[in-house]
C-alpha positions in Angstrom: -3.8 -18.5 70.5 -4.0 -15.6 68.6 -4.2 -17.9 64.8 -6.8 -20.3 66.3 -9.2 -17.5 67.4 -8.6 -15.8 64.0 -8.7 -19.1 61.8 -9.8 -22.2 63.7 -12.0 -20.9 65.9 -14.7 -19.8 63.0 -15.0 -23.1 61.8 -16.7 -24.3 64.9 -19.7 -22.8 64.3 -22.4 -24.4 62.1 -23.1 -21.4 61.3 -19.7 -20.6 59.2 -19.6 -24.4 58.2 -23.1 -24.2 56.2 -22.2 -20.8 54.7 -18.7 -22.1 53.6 -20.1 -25.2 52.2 -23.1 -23.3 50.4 -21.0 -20.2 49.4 -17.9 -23.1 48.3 -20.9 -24.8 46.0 -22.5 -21.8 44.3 -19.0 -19.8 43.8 -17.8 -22.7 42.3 -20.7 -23.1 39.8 -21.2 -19.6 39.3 -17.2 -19.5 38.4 -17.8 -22.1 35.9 -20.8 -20.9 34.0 -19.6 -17.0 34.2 -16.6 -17.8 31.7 -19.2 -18.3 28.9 -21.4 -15.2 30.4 -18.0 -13.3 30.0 -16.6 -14.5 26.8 -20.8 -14.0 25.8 -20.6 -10.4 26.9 -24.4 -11.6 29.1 -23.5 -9.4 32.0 -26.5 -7.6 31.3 -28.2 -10.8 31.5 -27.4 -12.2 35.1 -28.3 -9.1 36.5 -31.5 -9.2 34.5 -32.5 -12.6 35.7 -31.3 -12.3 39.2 -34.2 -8.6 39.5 -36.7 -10.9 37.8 -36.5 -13.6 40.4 -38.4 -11.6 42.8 -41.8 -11.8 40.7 -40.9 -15.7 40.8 -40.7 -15.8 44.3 -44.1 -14.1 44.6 -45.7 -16.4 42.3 -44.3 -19.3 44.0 -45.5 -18.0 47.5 -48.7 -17.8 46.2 -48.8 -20.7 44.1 -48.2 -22.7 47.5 -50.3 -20.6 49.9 -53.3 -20.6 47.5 -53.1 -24.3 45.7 -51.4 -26.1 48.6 -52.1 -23.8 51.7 -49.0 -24.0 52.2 -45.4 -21.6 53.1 -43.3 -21.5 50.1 -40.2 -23.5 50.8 -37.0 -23.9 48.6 -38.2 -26.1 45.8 -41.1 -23.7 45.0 -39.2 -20.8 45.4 -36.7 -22.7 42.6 -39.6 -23.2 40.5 -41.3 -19.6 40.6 -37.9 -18.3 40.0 -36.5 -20.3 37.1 -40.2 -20.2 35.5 -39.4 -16.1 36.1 -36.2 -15.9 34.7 -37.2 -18.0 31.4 -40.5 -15.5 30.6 -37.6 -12.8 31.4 -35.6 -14.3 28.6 -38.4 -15.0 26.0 -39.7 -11.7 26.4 -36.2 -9.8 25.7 -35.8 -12.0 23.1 -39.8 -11.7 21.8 -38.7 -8.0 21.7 -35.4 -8.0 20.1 -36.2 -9.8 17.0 -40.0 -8.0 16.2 -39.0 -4.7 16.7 -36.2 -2.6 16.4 -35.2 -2.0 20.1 -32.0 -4.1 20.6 -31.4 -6.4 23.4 -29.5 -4.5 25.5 -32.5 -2.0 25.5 -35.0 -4.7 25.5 -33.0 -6.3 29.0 -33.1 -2.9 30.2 -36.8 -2.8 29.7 -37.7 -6.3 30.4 -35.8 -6.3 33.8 -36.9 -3.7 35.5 -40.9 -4.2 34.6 -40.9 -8.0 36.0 -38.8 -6.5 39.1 -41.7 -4.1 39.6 -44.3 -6.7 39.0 -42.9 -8.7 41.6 -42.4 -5.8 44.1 -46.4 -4.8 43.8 -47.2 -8.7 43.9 -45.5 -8.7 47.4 -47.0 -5.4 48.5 -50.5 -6.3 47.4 -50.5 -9.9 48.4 -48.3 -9.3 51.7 -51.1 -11.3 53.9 -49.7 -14.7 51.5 -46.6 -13.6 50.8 -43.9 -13.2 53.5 -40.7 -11.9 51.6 -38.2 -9.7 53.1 -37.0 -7.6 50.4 -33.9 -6.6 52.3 -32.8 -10.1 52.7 -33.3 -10.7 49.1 -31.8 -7.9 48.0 -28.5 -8.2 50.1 -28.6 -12.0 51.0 -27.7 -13.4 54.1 -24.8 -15.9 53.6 -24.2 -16.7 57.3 -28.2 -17.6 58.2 -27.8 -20.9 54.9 -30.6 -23.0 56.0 -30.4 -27.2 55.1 -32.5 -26.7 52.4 -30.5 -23.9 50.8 -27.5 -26.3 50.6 -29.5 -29.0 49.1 -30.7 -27.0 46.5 -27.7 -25.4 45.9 -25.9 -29.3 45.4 -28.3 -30.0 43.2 -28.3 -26.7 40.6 -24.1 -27.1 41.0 -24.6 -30.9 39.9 -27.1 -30.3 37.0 -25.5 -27.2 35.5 -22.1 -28.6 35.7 -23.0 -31.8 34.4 -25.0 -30.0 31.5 -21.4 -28.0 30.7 -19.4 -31.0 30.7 -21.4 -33.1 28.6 -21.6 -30.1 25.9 -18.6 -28.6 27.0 -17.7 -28.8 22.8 -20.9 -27.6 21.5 -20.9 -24.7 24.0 -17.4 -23.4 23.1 -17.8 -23.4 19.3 -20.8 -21.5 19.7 -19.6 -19.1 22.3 -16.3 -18.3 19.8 -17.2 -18.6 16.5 -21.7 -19.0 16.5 -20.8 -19.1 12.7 -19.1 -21.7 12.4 -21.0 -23.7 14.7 -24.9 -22.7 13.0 -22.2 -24.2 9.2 -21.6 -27.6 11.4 -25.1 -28.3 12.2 -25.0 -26.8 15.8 -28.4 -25.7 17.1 -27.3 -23.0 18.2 -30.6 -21.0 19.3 -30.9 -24.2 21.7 -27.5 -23.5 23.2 -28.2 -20.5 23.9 -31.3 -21.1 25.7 -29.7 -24.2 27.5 -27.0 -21.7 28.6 -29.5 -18.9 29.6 -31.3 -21.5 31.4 -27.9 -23.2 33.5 -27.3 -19.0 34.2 -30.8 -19.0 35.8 -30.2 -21.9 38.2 -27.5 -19.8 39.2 -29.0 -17.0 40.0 -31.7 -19.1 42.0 -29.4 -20.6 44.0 -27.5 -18.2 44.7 -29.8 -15.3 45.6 -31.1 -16.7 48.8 -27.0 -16.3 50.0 -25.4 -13.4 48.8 -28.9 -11.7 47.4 -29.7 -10.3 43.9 -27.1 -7.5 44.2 -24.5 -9.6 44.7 -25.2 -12.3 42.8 -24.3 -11.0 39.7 -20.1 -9.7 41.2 -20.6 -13.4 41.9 -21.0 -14.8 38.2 -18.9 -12.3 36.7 -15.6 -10.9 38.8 -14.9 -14.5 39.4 -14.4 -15.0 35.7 -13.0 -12.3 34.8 -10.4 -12.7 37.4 -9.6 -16.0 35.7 -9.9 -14.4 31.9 -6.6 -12.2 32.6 -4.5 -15.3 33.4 -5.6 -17.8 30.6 -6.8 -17.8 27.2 -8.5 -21.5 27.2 -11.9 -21.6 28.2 -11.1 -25.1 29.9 -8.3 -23.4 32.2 -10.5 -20.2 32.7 -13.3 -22.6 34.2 -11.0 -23.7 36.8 -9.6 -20.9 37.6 -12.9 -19.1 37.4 -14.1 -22.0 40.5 -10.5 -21.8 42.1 -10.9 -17.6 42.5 -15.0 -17.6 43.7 -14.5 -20.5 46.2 -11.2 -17.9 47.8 -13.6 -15.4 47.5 -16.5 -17.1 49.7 -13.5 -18.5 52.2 -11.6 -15.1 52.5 -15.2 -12.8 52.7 -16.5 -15.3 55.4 -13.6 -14.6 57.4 -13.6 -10.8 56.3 -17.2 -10.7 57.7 -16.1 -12.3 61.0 -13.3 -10.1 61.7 -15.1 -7.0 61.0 -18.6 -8.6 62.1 -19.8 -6.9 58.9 -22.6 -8.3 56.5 -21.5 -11.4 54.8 -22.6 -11.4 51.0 -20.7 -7.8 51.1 -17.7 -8.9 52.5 -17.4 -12.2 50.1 -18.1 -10.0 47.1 -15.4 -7.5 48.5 -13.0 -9.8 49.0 -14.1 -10.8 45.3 -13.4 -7.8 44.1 -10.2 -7.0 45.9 -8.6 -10.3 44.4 -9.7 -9.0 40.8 -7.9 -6.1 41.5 -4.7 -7.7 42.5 -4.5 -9.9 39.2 -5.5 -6.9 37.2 -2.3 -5.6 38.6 -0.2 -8.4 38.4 -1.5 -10.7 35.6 1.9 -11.8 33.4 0.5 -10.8 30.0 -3.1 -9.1 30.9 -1.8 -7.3 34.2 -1.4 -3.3 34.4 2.4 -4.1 35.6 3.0 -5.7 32.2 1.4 -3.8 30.2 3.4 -1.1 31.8 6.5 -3.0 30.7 5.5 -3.6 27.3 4.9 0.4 26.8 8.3 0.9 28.0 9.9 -1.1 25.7 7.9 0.1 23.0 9.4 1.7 19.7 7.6 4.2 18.1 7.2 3.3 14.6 8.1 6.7 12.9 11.4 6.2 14.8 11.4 3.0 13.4 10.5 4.0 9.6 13.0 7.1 10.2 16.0 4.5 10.6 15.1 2.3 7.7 14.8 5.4 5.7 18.0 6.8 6.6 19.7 3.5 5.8 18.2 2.9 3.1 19.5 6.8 1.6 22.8 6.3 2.5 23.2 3.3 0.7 25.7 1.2 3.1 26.3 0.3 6.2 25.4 3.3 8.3 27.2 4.9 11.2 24.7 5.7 14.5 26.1 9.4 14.5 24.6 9.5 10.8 21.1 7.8 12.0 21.0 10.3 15.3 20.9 13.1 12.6 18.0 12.0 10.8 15.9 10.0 13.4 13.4 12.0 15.1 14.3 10.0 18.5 17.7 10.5 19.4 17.5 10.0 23.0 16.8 6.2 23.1 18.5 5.3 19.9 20.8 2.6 20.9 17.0 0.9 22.4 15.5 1.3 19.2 18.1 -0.2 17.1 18.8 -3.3 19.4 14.7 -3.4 18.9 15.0 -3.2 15.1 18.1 -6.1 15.1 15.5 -8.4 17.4 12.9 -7.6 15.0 15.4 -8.5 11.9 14.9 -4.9 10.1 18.9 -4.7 10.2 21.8 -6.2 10.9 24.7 -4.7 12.7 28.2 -4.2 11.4 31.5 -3.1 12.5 30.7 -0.1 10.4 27.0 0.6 11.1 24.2 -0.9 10.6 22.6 -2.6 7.5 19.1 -3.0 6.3 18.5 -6.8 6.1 15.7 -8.0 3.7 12.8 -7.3 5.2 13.8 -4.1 6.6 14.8 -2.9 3.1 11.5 -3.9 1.8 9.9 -1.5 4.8 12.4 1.4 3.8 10.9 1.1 0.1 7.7 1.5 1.2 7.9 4.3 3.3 10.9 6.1 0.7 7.6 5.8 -2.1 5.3 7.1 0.2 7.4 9.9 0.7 8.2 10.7 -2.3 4.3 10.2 -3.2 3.9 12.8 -1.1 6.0 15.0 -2.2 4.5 15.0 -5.6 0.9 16.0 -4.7 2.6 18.3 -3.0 3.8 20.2 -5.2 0.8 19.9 -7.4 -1.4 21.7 -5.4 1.4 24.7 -4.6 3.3 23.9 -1.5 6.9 25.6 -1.6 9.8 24.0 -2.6 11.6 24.7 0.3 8.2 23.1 1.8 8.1 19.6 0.1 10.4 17.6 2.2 9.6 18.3 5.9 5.9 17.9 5.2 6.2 14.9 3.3 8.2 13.7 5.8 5.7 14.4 8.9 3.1 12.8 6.0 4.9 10.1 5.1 4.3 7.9 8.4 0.3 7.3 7.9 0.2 3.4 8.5 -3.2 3.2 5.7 -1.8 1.7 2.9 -4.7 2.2 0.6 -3.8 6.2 1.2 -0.8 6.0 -0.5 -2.5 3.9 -3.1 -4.7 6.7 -3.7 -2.3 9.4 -3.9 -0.3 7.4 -6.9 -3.4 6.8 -8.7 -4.3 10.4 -8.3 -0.6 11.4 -9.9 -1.0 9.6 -12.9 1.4 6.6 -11.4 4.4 9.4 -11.5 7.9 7.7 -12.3 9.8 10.7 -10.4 9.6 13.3 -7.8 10.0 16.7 -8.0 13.4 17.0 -7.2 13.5 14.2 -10.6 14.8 11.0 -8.5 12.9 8.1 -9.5 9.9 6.5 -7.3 11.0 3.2 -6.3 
């Protein structure tokens, strides 16, 4: 009894029905279409277009109420808003490329002045205009009118349909623009096919969760699905599989807690992002956690080669402990070393294989390198070799390039052994 008035029960109601349809249809699209947003870095963007859309509503309103005498209904409230969001997007890019004000800070700019257009539109035309700026601003998932699924079906068919059929173009573009402009790509038109699938969206969209909202809707979804896959075909679906869980598990949220519904589906959006973070097999806090455990650190590592390497043969691991700076885990970092095939292991010791006596060379030159300038500029004797040794583990190789040409390409060090 307790399951049905808890699961079953909630899908009686038309209410819940229409908003899990609608919310199923839109978090499905906007899954889809926010993996290129993501991998785009167009965050900005969405919430850009979805702020605009209010001065498209307005227009719309009035468009209707003035040309038609008419309300504004769903398919002019499309049309205002798309027409919105595309003036949105050539003036950010108008701005971008004839000044020098980037795009972030021509978004930034762009936004917030159509926004405020809109706003003073409704306030000074509020006779035609009947807009409730709460309800745009936070949605209301659970009131989805007919015509809100309709439109809704038919942005989710013609966007999706658009990806699909340029599915290539748009993933050559997204990763390497490049390489796509070299191939004969249009690649300005991409982009504004893109922009333009983003803003049907966010028009379809807004009406249910509102402009808030709408963005966590575009973008948690896919980023949720970028820490599990690396193929933007798999990310897509993934992308749909975690916003339609998120409308389905908020709907119910908002039920049991009789809380506002766009809130609750982007909270439950949220929460689900949060649990893959943690999770995720090779993006996931846990495993990255795992993979810093079993990290070497590579002056361990170089400390190890180079004490081979000095004593010439296969080398005991009470010799190595001396030398190493990291005694404590040694017997981790040499089963890491024998994985990586730096050295071998013995009955004796261990023994530098190939390529780990080609790393011991290295870091025995820079040493030795180090050693030399060194001395030329007055360090003690007694000096030379602990601070060439704390020296000799900077990773840029064009350092150690620089210190030989400096030296005259020395053959020997101060202490006369040769440079390797």
């Amino acid at each position: 009894m307790i399951l049905y008035d808890l699961f079953i029960s909630p899908l009686t109601e038309t209410y819940f029905q229409k908003a899990l349809i609608g919310g199923c249809i839109v978090a499905t699209v906007a899954g889809v279409v926010g993996c290129l947003v993501v991998l785009r870095r167009m965050a900005f963007l969405g919430d850009a277009l979805s702020h605009a859309m209010i001065a498209g509503v307005a227009g719309g309103y009035l468009v209707m109420k003035m040309l038609f005498g008419a309300e504004a209904h769903a398919t002019g409230m499309l049309l205002g808003s798309l027409f919105a969001a595309i003036a949105t997007v050539a003036l950010i890019s108008f701005v971008s490329r004839i000044s020098r004000v980037k795009e972030d800070t021509a978004i930034g700019i762009m936004y917030t002045g159509i926004f405020a257009l809109g706003v003073v539109a409704v306030s000074i035309f509020r006779q035609y205009i009947h807009i409730d700026l709460m309800h745009f601003i936070m949605g209301d998932i659970l009131g989805v009118a007919d015509q809100d699924l309709w439109v809704s079906a038919f942005v989710a068919a013609t966007v999706l349909s658009i990806l699909i059929l340029f599915f290539r173009h748009f993933q050559v573009a997204t990763f390497d623009p490049i390489m796509a402009a070299s191939i004969g790509l249009p690649v300005l038109l991409i982009d504004y096919l893109l922009t333009t699938c983003v803003s049907l969206v966010v028009v379809s969209a807004v009406s249910m969760v509102g402009v808030i909202l709408v963005v966590g809707l575009l973008i948690t979804p896919a980023a949720t699905a970028y820490l599990l896959s690396d193929r933007l075909d798999r990310m897509m679906m993934l992308a749909a599989l975690f916003g339609t869980t998120s409308v389905i598990g908020g709907l119910y949220l908002c039920v049991w807690l009789d809380s506002a519904g766009g809130g609750a589906v982007m909270l439950f959006c949220t929460l689900q992002f949060l649990v893959v973070l943690a999770v995720a097999p090779k993006y996931g806090l846990f495993a990255r956690w795992m993979r810093l455990k079993k990290l070497v650190p590579q002056q361990t590592v170089e400390d190890v080669l180079t004490t081979i390497l000095r004593y010439g043969k296969a080398t005991p691991v009470s010799v190595i402990r001396q030398y190493a700076e990291e005694s404590k885990g040694m017997r981790k970092v040499l089963e890491n070393m024998v994985e990586n095939n730096l050295i071998t292991a013995e009955a004796e010791g261990y023994s530098l294989t190939e390529e780990g006596n080609k790393e011991a060379s290295k870091v025995l030159r820079a040493h030795r390198l180090w050693e030399a300038y060194l001395a030329t500029i007055g360090t003690p004797r007694e000096e030379l070799h602990p601070t060439a040794h704390q020296l000799e583990h900077i990773t840029d190789g064009n350092t150690v390039e620089y210190l030989d040409e400096k030296l005259g390409h020395p053959s020997h060090d101060p202490h006369g052994r040769h440079m390797g």
